[in-house]
VOBA-1610 file (N, C-alpha, C; in pm, whole numbers, padded with zeros to 5 digits, always signed):
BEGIN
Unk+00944-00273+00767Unk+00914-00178+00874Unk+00903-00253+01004Unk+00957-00218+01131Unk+00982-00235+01230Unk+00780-00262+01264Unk+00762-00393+01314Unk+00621-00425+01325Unk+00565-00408+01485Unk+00633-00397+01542Unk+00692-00327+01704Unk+00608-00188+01704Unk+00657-00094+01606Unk+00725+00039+01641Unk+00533+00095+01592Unk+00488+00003+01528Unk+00336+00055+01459Unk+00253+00098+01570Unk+00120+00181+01559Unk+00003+00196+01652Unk-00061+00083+01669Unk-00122+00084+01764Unk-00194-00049+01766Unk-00376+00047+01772Unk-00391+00073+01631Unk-00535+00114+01604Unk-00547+00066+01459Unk-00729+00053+01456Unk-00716+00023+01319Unk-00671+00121+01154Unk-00665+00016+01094Unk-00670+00108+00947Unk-00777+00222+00939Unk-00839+00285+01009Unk-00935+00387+00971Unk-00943+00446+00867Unk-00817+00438+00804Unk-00824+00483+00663Unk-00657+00439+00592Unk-00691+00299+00531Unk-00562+00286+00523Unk-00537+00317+00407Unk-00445+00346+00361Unk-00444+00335+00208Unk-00298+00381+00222Unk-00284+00200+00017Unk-00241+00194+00065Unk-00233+00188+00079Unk-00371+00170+00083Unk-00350+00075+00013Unk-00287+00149-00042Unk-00273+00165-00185Unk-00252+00199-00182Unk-00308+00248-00180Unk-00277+00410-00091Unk-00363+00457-00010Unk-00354+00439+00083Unk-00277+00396+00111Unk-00240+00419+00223Unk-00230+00382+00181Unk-00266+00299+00126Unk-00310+00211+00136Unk-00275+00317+00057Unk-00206+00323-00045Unk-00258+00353-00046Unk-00190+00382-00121Unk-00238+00364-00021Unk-00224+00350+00024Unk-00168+00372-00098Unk-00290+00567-00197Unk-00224+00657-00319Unk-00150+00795-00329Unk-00075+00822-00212Unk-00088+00945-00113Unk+00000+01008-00217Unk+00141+00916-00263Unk+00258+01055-00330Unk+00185+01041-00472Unk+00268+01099-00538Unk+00255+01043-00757Unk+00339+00907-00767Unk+00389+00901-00668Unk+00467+00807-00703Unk+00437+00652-00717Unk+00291+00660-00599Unk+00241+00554-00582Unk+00296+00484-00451Unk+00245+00376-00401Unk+00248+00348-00298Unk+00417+00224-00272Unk+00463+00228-00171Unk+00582+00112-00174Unk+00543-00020-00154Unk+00576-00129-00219Unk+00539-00246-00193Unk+00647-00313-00190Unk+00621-00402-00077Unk+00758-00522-00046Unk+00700-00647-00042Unk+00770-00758-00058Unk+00728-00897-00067Unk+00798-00948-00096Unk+00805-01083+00005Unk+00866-01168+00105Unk+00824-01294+00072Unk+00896-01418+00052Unk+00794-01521+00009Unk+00873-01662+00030Unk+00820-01789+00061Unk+00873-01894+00080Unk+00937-01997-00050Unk+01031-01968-00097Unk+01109-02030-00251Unk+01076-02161-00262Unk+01099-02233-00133Unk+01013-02355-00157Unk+00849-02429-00183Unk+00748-02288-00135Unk+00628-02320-00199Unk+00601-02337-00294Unk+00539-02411-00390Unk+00444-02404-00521Unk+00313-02338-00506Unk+00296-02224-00522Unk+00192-02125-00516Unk+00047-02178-00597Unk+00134-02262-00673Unk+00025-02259-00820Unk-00044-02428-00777Unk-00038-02468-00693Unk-00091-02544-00621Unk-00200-02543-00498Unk-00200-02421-00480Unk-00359-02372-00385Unk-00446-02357-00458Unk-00572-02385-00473Unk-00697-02367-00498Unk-00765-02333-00399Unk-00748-02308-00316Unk-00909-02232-00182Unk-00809-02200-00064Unk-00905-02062-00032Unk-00841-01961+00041Unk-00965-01954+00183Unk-00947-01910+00290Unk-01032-01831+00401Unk-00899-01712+00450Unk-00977-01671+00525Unk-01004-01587+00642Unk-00948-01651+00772Unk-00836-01592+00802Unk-00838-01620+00968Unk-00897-01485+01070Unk-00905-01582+01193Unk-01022-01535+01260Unk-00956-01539+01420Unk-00961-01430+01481Unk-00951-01317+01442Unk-00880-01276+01309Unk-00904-01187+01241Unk-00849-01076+01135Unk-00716-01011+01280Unk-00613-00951+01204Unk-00511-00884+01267Unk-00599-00755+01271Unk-00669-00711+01198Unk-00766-00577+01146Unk-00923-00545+01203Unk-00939-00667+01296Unk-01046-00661+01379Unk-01007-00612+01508Unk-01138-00578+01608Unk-01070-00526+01719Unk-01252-00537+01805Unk-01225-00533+01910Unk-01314-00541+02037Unk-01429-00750+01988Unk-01376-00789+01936Unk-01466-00911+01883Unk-01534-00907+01776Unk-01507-00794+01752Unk-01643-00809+01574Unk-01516-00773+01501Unk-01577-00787+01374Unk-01500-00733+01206Unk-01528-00577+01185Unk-01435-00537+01189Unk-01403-00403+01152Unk-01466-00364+01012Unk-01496-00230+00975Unk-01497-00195+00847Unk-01344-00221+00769Unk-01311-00202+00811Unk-01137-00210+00738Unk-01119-00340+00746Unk-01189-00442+00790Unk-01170-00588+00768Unk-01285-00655+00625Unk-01353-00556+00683Unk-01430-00644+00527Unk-01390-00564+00429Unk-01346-00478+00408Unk-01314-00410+00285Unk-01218-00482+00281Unk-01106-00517+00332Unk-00950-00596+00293Unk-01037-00764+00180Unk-01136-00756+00305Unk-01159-00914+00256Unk-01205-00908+00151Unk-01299-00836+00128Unk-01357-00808-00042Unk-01262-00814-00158Unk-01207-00684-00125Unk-01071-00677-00209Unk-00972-00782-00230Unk-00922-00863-00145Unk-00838-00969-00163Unk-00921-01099-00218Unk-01077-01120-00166Unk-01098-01245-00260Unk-01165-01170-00405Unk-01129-01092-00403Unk-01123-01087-00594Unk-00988-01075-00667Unk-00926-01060-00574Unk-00774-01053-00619Unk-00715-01186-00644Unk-00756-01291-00568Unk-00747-01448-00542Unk-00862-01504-00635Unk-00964-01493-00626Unk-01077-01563-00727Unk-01030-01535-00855Unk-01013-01396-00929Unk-00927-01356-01051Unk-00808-01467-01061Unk-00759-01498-00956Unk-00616-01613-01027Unk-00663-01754-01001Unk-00802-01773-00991Unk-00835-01883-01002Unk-00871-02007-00892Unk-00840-01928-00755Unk-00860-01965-00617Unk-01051-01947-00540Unk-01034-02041-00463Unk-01267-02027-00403Unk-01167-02062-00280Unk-01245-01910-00258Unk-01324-01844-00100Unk-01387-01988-00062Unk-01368-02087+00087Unk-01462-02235+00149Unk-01429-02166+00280Unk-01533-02249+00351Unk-01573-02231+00502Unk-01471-02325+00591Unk-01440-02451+00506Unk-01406-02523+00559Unk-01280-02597+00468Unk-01171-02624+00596Unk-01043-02711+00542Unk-01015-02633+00400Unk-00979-02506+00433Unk-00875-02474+00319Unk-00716-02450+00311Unk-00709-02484+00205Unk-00534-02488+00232Unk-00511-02375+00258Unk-00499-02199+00250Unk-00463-02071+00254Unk-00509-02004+00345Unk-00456-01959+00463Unk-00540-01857+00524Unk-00498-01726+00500Unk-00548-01636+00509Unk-00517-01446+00482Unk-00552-01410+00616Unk-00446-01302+00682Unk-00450-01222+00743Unk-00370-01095+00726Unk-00507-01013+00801Unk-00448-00826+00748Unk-00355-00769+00943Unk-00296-00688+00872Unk-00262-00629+01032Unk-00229-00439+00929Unk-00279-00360+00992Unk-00294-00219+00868Unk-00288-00100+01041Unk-00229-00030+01010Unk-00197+00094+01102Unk-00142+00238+01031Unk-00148+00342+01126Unk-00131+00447+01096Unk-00029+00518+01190Unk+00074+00602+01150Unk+00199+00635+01203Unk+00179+00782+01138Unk+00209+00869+01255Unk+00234+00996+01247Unk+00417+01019+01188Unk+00430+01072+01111Unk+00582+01114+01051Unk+00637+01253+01062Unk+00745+01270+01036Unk+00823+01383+00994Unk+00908+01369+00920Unk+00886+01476+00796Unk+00963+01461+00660Unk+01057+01555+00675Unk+01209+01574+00633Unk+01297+01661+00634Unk+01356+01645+00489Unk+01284+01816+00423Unk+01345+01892+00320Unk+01443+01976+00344Unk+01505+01976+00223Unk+01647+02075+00167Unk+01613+02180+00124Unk+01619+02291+00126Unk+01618+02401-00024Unk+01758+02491-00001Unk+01783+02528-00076Unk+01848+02645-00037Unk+01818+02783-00020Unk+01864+02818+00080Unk+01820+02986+00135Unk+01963+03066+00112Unk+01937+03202+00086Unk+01995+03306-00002Unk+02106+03359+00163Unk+02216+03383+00151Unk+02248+03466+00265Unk+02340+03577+00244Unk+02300+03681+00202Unk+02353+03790+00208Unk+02459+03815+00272Unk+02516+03917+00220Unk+02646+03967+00332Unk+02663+04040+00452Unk+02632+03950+00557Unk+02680+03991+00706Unk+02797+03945+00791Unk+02817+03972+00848Unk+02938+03962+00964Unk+03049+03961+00877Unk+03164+03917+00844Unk+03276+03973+00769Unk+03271+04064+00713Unk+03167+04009+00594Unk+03132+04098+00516Unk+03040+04256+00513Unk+03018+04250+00623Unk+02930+04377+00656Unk+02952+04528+00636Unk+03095+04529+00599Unk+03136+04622+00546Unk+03053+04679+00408Unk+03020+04623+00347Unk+02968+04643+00218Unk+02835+04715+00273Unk+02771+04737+00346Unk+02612+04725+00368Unk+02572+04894+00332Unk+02484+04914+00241Unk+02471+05095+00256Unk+02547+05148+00120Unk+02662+05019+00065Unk+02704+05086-00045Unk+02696+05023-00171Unk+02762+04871-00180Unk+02674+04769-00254Unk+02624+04659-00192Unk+02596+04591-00323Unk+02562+04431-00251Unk+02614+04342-00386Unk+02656+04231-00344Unk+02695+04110-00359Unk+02587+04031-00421Unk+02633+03917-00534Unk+02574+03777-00514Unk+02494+03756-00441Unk+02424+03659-00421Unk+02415+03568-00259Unk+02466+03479-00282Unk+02531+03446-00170Unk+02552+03332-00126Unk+02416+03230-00090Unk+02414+03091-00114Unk+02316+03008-00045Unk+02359+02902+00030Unk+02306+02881+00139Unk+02305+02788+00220Unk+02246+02693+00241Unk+02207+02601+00314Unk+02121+02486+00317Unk+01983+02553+00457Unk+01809+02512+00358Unk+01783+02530+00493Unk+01654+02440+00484Unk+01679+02383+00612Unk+01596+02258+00584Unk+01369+02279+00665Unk+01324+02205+00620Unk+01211+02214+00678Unk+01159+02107+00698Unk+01098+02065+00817Unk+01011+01970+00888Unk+00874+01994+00856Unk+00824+01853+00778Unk+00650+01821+00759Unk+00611+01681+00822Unk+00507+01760+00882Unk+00438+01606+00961Unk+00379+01561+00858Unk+00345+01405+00863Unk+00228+01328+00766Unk+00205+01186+00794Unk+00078+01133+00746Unk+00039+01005+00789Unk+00115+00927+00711Unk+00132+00800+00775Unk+00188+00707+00693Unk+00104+00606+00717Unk+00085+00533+00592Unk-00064+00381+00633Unk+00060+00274+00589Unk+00070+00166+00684Unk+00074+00089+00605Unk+00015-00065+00637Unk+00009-00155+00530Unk-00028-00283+00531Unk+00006-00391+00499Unk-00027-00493+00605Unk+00057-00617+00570Unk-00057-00721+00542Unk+00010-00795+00438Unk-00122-00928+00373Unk-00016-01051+00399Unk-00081-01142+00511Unk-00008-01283+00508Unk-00076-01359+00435Unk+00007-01434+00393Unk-00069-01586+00319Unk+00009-01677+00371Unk-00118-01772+00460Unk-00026-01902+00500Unk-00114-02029+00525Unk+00017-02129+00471Unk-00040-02281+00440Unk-00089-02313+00557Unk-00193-02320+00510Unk-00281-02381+00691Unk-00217-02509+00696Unk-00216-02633+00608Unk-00197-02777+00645Unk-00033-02724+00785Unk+00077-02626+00714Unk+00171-02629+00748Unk+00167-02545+00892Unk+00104-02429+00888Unk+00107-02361+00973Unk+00175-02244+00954Unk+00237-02228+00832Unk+00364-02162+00751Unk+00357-02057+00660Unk+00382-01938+00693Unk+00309-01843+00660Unk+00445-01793+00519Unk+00368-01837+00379Unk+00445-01845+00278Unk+00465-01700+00138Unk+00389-01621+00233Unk+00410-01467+00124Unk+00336-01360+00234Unk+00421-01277+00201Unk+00383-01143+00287Unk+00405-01018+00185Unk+00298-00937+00187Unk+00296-00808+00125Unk+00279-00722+00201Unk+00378-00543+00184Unk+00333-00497+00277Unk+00381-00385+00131Unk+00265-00325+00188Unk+00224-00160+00103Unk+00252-00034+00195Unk+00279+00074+00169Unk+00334+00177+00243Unk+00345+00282+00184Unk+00241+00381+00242Unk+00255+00534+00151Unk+00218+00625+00231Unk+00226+00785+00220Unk+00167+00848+00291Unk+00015+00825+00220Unk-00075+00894+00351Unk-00228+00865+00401Unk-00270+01006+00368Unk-00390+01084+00308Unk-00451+01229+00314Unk-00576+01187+00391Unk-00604+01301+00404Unk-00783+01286+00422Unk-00866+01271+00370Unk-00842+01309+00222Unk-00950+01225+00109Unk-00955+01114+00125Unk-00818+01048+00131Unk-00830+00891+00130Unk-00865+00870+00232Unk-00880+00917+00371Unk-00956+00849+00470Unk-01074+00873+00445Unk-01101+00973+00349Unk-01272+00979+00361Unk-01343+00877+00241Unk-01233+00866+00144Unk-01264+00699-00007Unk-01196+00588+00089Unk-01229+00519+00157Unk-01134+00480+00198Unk-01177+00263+00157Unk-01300+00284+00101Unk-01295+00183+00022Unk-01202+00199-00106Unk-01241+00274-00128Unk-01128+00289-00301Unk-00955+00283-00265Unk-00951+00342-00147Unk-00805+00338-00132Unk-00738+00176-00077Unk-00855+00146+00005Unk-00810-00003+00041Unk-00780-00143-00071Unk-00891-00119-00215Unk-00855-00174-00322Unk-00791-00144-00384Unk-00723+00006-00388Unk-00563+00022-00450Unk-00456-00050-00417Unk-00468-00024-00239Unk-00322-00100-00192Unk-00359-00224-00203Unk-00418-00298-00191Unk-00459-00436-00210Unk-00403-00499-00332Unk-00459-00409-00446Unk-00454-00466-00594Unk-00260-00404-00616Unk-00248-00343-00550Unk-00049-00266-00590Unk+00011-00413-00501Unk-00090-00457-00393Unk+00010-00570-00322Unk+00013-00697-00418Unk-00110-00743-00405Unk-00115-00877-00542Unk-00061-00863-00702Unk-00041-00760-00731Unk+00040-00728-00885Unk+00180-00829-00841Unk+00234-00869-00730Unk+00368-00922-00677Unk+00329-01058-00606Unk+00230-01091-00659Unk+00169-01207-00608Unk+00270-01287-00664Unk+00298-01448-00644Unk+00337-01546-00728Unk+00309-01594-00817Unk+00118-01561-00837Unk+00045-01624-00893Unk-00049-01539-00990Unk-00019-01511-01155Unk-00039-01360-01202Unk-00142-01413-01232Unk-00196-01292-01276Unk-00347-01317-01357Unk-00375-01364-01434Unk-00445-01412-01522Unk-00441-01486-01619Unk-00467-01363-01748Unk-00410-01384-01874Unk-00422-01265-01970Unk-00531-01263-01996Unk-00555-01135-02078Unk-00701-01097-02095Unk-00741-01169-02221Unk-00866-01213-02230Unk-00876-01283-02449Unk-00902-01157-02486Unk-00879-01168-02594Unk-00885-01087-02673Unk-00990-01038-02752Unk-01031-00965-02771Unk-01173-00906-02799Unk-01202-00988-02930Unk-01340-01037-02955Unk-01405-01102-03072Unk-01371-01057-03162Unk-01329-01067-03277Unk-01356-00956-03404Unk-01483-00956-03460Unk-01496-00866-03473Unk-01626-00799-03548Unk-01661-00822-03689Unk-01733-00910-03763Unk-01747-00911-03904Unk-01719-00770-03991Unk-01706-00776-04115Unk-01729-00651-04184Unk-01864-00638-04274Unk-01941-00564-04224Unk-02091-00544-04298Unk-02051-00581-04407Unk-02151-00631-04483Unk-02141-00666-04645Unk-02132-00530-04714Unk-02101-00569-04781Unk-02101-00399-04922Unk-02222-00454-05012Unk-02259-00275-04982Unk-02396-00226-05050Unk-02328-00284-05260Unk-02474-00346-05277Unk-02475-00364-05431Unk-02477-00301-05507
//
């Protein structure tokens, strides 16, 4: 998506994370793209921060939509085995998340009876219909969000996720829940997967009664 063409306001409700975030707006779920440097070894970072400013902050402080990203992403990163440090880490994360007014253009077909040539007929029978094409215009939010990851030593910003869905008003009103959707739909495309789950203990089998 054209990074130009975005609002320059915050995520107020992004999702999408998905959910706009969301970032959970169609059934379909939210779009995710990702972009990434072939020459990194991913599996070679251990510790992540925060750059500062956040793309998702605004007037000098941290936004709500900045600490929710941040929450969400260092559990997304701690889960693959990466620590959140204050200091000299190889990874920095930055969010940049906006909202875009749209217009959707549907098809259906509409029925058209017999007029003008055909108008002769009118009063005595009728015809088939004929159908035509007739289209309709819907406005709707669109959220979307971008997650950089980049090698601080390098300066080199080595994976980008960006999530993209339409936005409701529920989800602006969950809009923690929607920000850890799109978050967790962006890192599923991480480089660096999760580690599998163990497998549940087995359970002895009670002794049998004598």
């Amino acid at each position: 998506m054209n990074k130009r063409g975005r609002m320059n306001r915050p995520l107020a409700g992004l999702v999408l994370a998905g959910a706009a975030l969301l970032v959970g707006g169609c059934a379909s779920g939210p779009q995710v793209r990702v972009s990434m440097d072939k020459a990194a070894v991913f599996s070679q970072y251990q510790t992540f921060a925060y750059a500062s400013p956040l793309g998702t902050d605004r007037g000098g402080y941290q936004s709500i939509v900045s600490q929710h990203l941040k929450d969400a992403t260092t559990q997304e990163l701690q889960a693959r085995g990466m620590r959140l440090v204050e200091t000299s880490p190889q990874l920095l994360v930055n969010f940049s998340a906006s909202l875009n007014e749209k217009m959707r253009v549907s098809a259906t077909p509409a029925p058209m009876l017999g007029m003008g040539y055909y108008g002769y007929r009118a009063g005595m029978y009728t015809a088939w219909p004929l159908y035509g094409e007739q289209q309709t215009l819907t406005q709707y939010t669109e959220g979307t969000l971008n997650i950089d990851v980049v090698d601080a030593a390098r300066k080199q910003l080595i994976w980008e996720g960006v999530v993209t869905d339409s936005v409701t008003q529920k989800e602006l009103d969950q809009l923690k829940a929607s920000i850890d959707k799109a978050v967790k739909a962006a890192f599923a495309k991480y480089p660096v997967a999760l580690p599998a789950a163990s497998a549940a203990p087995s359970v002895p089998a009670a002794p049998k009664a004598q």
